[in-house]
C-alpha positions in Angstrom: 7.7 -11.8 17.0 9.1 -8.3 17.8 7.9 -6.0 14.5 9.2 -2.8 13.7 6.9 -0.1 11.8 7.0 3.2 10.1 3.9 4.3 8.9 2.3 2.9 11.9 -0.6 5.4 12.5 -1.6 5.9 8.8 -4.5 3.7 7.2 -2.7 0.6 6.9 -0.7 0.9 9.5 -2.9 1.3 12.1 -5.0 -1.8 11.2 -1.7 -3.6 10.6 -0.8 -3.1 14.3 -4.1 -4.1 16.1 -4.0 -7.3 13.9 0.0 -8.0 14.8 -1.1 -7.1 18.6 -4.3 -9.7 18.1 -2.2 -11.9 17.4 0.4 -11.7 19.9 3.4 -9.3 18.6 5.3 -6.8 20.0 4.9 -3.9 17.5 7.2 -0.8 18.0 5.9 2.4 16.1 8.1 5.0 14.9 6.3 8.0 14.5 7.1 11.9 14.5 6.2 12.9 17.9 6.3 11.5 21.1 3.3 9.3 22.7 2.0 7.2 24.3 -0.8 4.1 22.8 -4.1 5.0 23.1 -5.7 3.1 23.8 -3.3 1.5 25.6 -2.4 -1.7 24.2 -0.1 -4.4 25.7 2.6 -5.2 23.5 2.4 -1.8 21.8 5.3 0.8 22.0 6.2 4.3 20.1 9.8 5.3 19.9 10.2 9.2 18.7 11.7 9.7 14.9 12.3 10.8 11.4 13.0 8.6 9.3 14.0 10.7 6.1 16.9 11.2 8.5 19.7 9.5 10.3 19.1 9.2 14.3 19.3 7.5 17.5 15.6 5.9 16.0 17.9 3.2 14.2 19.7 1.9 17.3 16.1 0.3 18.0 15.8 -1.7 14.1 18.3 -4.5 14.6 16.1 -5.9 18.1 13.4 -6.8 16.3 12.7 -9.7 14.1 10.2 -8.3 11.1 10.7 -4.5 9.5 7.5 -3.4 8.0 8.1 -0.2 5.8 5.0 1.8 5.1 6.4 5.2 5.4 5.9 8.2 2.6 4.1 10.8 1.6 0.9 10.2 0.0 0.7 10.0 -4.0 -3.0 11.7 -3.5 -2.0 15.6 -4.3 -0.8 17.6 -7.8 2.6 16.6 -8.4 4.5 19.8 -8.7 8.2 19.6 -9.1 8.7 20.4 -5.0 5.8 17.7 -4.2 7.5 15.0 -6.6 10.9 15.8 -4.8 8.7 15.1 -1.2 7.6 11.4 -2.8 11.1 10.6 -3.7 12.5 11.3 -0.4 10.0 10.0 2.2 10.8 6.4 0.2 14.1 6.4 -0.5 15.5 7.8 2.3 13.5 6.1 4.8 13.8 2.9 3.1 17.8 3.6 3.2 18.4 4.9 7.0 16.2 1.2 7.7 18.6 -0.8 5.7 21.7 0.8 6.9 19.8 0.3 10.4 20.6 -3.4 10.2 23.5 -5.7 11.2 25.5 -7.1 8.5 24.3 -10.4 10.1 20.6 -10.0 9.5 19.8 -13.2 8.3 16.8 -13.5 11.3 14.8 -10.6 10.0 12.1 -10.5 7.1 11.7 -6.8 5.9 9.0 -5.7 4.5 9.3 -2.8 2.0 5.9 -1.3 0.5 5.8 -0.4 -3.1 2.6 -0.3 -5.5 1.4 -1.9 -8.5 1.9 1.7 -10.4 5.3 0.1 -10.9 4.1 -1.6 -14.4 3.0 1.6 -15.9 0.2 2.0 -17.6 -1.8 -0.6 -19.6 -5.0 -1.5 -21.5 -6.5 -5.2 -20.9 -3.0 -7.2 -20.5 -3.2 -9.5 -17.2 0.3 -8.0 -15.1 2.2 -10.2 -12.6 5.3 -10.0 -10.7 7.2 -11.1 -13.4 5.9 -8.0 -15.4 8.1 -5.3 -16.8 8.2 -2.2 -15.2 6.6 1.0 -16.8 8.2 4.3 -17.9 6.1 7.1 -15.9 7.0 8.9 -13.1 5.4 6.3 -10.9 6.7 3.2 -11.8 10.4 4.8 -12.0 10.1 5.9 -8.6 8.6 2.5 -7.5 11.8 1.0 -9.3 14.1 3.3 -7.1 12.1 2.3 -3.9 12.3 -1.1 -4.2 16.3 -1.4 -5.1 16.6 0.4 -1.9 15.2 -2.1 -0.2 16.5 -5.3 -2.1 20.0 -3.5 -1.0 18.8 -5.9 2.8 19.4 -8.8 1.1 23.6 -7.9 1.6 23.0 -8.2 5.0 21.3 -11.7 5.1 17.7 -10.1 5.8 14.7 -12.0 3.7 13.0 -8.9 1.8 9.1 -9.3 0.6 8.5 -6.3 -1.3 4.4 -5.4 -1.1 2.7 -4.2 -3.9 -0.3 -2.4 -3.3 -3.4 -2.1 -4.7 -5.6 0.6 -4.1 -7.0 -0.3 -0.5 -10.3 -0.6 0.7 -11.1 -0.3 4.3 -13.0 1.6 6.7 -12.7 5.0 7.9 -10.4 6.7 5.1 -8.2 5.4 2.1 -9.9 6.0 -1.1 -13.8 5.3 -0.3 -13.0 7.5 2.2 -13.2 10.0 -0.4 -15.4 8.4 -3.0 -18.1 7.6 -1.0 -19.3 10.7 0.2 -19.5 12.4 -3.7 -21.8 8.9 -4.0 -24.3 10.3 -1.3 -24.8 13.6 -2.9 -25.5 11.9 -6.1 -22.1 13.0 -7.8 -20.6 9.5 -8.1 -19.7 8.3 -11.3 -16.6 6.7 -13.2 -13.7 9.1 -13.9 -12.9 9.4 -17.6 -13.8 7.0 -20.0 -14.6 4.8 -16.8 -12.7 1.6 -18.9 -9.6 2.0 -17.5 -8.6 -1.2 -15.3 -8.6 -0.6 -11.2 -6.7 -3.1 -9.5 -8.0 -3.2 -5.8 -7.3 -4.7 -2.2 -9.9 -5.3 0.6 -8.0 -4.5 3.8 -8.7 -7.8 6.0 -6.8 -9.2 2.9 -3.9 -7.4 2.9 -3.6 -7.9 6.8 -4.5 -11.4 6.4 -1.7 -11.6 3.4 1.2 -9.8 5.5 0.1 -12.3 8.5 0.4 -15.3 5.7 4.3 -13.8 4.2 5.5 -12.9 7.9 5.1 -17.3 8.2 6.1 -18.1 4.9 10.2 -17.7 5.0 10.2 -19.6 1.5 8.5 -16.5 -0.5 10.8 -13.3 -1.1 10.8 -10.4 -3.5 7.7 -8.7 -5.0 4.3 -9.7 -4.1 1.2 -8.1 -5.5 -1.2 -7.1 -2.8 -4.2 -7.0 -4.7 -7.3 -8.5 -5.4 -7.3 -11.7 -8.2 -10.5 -10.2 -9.5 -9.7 -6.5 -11.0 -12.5 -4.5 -12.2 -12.3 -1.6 -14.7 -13.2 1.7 -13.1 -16.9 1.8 -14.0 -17.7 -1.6 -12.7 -16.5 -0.1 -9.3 -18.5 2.9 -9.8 -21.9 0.7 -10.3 -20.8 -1.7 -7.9 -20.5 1.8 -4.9 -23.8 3.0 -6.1 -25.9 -0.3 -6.1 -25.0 -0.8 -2.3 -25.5 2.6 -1.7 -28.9 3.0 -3.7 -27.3 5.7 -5.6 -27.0 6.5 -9.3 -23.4 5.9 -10.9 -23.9 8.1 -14.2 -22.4 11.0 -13.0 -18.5 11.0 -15.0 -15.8 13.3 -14.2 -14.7 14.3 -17.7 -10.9 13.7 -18.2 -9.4 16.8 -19.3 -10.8 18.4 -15.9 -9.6 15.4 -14.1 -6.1 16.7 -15.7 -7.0 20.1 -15.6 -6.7 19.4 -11.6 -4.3 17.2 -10.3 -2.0 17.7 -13.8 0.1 14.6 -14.1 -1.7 12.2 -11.0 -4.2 12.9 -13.2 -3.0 9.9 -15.6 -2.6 7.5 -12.1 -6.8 7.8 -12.0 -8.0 7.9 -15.3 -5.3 4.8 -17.0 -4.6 1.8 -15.2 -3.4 -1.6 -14.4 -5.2 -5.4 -14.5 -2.6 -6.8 -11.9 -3.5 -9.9 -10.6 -1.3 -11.5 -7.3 0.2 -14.9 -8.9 2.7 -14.9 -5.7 0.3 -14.9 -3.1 -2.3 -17.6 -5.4 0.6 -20.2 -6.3 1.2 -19.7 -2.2 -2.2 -21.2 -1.9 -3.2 -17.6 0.2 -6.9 -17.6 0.5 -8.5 -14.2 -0.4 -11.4 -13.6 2.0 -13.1 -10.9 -0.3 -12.1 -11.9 -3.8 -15.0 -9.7 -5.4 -15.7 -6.4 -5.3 -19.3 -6.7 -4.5 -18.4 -8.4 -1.7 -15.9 -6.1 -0.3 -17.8 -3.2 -0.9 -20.8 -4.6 0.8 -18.6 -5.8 3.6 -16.7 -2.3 4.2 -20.2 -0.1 3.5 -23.0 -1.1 5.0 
């Protein structure tokens, strides 16, 4: 299959490519400035692009066969009024200039629209799926706006799967990028009250899950990307410093957590126990189910 891909040389998108080229895929990359792969890879191609804006970039949307939209700005800063106004934007309007991208006779091509499981709000114990309400907060309205832009592919025939991430654990970056290091200087610890539910992916399992969807034509509409095993914030905190053979005691108190990053604040220290009832009734196999297991997988 030909794939089309913003967000190509981020964290997921970069591993999301060297699987699709693995496999056999021609994967064009839509990125900023111009380049070539490198390493060079056969199949691999960048075309030159913004996609918060109309260009000669769309020209290139209706040759291939899947979409994968992973473009926008990262939710990982202190939402100030200008910074939320950046979030909207690099969603909505690349998700928009992609859809009006497409012939009205699109009926060939899945597209994949990335949203996240911050779309339920925030919740105590309750088990979420994608037949959950959506929340109230900042971030689950925005995810709400996101994902109608997308569904608007369906007019034109297109099959649209709309991902909902988990937090994602890989290699090299995402958030043990970040978490692991305050481990190895014995700072690690749960954030707040440390009981707040953290609903997780290990990245060969989201790969292996947009793999899985890109062959499954009968399965459309949201689909939580996300471990079946959720683990409350603590737990993931022990679970780091066993495999590292470092203590876990070390909290970050709440209010400074606030104090900090203002409203994102809320994003770390309440939660969501989503669990991915799409991809299970599917009969998708998770590789890394477990958080031990992932953790032990992507650390040592």
């Amino acid at each position: 299959m030909k794939v089309f891909l913003t967000g190509g040389t981020g964290f997921v998108g970069t591993y999301l490519t060297r699987l699709f080229i693995a496999e056999g895929h021609e994967v064009t990359i839509l990125t900023h400035e111009r380049k070539e792969p490198s390493p060079k890879m056969n199949g691999l191609s960048y075309i030159s692009g913004n996609p918060v804006a109309k260009g000669r970039w769309q020209k290139a949307v209706p040759e291939h066969d899947v979409v994968i939209n992973l473009a926008g700005a990262s939710i990982f800063s202190r939402w100030t009024d200008s910074y939320k106004e950046l979030l909207r934007q690099s969603r909505i309007l690349t998700t928009r200039h992609l859809v009006e991208a497409l012939r009205d006779d699109a009926k060939h091509v899945t597209f994949f629209s990335t949203s996240a499981v911050g779309i339920y709000g925030f919740h105590e114990d309750e088990e979420l799926t994608e037949s959950s309400a959506p929340g109230s907060d900042f971030l689950a309205r925005l995810a709400c706006d996101w994902e109608k832009e997308a569904l608007r592919a369906q007019d034109k025939g297109a099959r649209v799967v709309i991902t909902r991430f988990g937090i994602v654990l890989g290699k090299n970056g995402g958030a043990l990028g970040q978490m692991i290091p305050l481990f190895k200087y014995f700072m690690g610890g749960p954030l707040g009250s440390g009981r707040q539910w953290f609903s997780w992916v290990h990245m060969d399992d989201l790969a292996a899950a947009f793999a899985f969807l890109m062959e499954r034509r009968d399965i459309q509409g949201a689909v939580n990307l996300c471990s079946p095993q959720p683990v409350r914030n603590r737990e993931l905190a022990r679970a780091i410093g066993r495999i590292l053979h470092r203590p876990s005691c070390m909290p970050a108190p709440g209010f400074m957590i606030r104090l900090i990053l203002g409203e994102f604040g809320n994003v770390l220290l309440k939660g969501q126990r989503v669990v991915p009832r799409v991809l299970l009734d599917a009969g998708f196999q998770f590789q890394y189910p477990a958080i031990e297991d992932a953790l032990a997988n992507i650390i040592e």
